[in-house]
N, C-alpha and C positions, 0 to 999 in steps of 0.2 A: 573563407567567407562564411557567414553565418546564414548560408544555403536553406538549413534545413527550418529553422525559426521562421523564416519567410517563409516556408513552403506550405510549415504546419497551420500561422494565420490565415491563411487563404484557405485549408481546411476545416478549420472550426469553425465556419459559415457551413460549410458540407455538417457536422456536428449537429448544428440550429436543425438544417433541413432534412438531415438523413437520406440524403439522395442519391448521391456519390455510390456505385458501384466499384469497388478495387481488390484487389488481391491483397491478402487479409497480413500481411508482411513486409515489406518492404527495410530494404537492407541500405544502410547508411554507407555514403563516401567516408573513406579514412579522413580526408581532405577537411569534413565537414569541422565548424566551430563547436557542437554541440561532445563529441568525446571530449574537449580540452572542459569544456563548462560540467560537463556531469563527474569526472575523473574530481575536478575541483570540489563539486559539491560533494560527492561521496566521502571525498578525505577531511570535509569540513563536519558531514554528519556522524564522524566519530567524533565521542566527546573528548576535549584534551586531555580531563582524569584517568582516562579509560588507561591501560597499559595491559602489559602481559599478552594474552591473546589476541587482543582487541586490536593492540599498536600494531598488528599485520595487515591491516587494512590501511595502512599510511603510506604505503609501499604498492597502491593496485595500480595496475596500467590496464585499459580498456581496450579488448580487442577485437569488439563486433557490434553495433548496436542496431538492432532493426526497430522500428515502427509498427507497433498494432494499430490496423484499421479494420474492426470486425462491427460491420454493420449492426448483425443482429444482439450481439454482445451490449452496444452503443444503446438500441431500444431497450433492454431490458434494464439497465443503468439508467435511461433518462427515466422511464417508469417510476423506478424505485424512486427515483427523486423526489416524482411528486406526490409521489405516496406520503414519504417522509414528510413534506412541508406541511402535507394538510396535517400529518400526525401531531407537528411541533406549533401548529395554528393554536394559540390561548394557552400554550404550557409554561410556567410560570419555572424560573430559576434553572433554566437548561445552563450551560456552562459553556462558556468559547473556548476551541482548541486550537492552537495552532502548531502545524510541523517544524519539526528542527530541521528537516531537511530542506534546502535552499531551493526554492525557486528557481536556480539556474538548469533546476534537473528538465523541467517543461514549461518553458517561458509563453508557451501559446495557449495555455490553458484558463480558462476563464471559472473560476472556483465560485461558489455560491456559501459564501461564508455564515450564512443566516443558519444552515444545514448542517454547520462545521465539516464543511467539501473541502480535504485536505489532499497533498500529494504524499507517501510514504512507499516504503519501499517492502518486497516478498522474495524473501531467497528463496530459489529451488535449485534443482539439479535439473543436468540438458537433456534428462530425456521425459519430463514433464513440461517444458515449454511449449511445446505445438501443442499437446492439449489445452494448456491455460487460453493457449492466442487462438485457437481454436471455439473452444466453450465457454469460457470467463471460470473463475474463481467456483468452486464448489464445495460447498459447506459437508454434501453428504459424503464425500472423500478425507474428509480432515481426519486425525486421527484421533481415537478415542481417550486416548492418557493425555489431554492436552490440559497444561496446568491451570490453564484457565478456562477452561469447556473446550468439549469440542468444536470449533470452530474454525474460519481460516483469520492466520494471524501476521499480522504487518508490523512494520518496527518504523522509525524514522532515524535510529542511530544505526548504520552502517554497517557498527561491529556486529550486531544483535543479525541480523541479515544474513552475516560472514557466516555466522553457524550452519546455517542450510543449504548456502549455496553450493556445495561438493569442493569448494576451494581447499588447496592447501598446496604442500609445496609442489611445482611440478604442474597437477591439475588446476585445470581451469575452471570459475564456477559461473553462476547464473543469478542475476538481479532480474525481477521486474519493478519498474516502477510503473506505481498504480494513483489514477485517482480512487478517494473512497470516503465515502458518504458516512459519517461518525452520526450525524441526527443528535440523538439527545445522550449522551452517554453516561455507564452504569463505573464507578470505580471501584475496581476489586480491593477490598478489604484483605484477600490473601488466596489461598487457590481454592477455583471453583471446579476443580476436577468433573463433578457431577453436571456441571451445565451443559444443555443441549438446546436452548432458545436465551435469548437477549433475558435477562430479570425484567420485572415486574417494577416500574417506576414507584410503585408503594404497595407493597407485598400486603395491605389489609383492603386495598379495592382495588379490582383488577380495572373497571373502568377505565383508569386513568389510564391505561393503557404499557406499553413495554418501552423500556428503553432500545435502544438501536445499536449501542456497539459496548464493547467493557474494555476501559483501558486501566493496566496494568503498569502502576507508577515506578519508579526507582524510589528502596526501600520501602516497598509492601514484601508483607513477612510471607515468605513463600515454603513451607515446611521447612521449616528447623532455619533455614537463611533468608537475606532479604533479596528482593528482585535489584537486578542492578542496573537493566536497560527498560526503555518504555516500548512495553509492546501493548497492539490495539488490535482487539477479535471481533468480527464479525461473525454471526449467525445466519445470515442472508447472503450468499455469493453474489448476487446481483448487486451489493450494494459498493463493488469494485471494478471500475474499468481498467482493465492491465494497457497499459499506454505503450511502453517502451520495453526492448528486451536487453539488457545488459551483459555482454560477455566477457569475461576479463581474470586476467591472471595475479597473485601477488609473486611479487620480485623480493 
């Protein structure tokens, strides 16, 4: 039964209010609908071109998935929101993004598309997740060779994800899926190795203010090769709520 979808609607009212005190975790029944719908959607946000390395994610079975409910995480996240809006208040030619990744991953979530409030996915490894469901996402931890600034960085294709999560054969790895606040976004023409803030929406008046996140297309030339998955960086940690934790093996 689809237990936990019901449970999460009657939460995002707590969301609206902020009010809900709870322990910052919570661990899903096996029993629940949501493993069979995220397992789906994760083997759908590979793309079918993909092969090679990528076709090992067509083969994941999900073995744990907890719930983030971190209050203070939550205000910092709606903050940012509305920061964003006033940002995108009168900005002329912002561009709408939308996820490959299926809505079956967080069917309770209510997205503010005006914002391009997308859900997308962050591989780590398990001995960075209590921190993440702890603090939220942090920009000044990312690492510095990052091909596209340093920033923290999200994917919506699955396989792109696979790379971080410590999976392989045998080990198990680690998905979060996050909501996150795109705003007005900047697309990389090819690596911005050097970046350490969002670009400048017109690099000859600062006025006009900053863009909000940089997404990195398939085929942008990325030294000497092209990019092959879409990855999307933030410079703001705040500008990602980590929702759910994903645990899981490929077979």
């Amino acid at each position: 039964a689809d237990h936990h979808t019901a449970q999460m609607m009657l939460q995002e009212s707590w969301r609206l209010s902020r009010q809900l005190q709870t322990k910052i975790c919570t661990e899903l029944n096996y029993s629940d609908v949501a493993f069979s719908n995220i397992q789906k959607a994760l083997v759908e946000a590979c793309p079918p071109d993909h092969y090679a390395v990528c076709s090992r994610m067509r083969n994941v079975s999900i073995t744990g998935l907890q719930q983030i409910c971190n209050v203070r995480i939550w205000k910092d996240y709606e903050f940012r929101k509305e920061q964003v809006r006033k940002e995108l208040e009168g900005r002329e030619a912002v561009p709408i993004v939308a996820s490959n990744l299926p809505s079956l991953v967080c069917k309770w979530a209510h997205l503010d598309r005006k914002i391009n409030e997308i859900l997308l996915l962050h591989g780590t490894t398990q001995d960075k997740i209590d921190q993440i469901a702890s603090f939220g996402f942090d920009e000044r931890l990312a690492r510095e060779n990052g091909l596209y600034g340093q920033g923290v960085y999200f994917t919506d294709q699955s396989c792109k994800s696979l790379q971080y999560s410590g999976a392989d054969w045998g080990n198990p790895g680690c998905f979060i899926i996050a909501r996150v606040i795109l705003g007005h976004p900047f697309d990389a023409p090819g690596p911005l190795k050097s970046l350490k803030v969002e670009p400048l929406v017109d690099p000859t008046n600062p006025c006009k203010g900053r863009c909000h996140s940089v997404i990195a297309k398939p085929g942008t030339p990325s030294g000497g090769q092209k990019q092959v998955h879409r990855e999307f960086v933030l410079f703001n940690g705040t500008q990602a709520y980590p929702e759910m934790i994903v645990h899981f093996k490929i077979s």
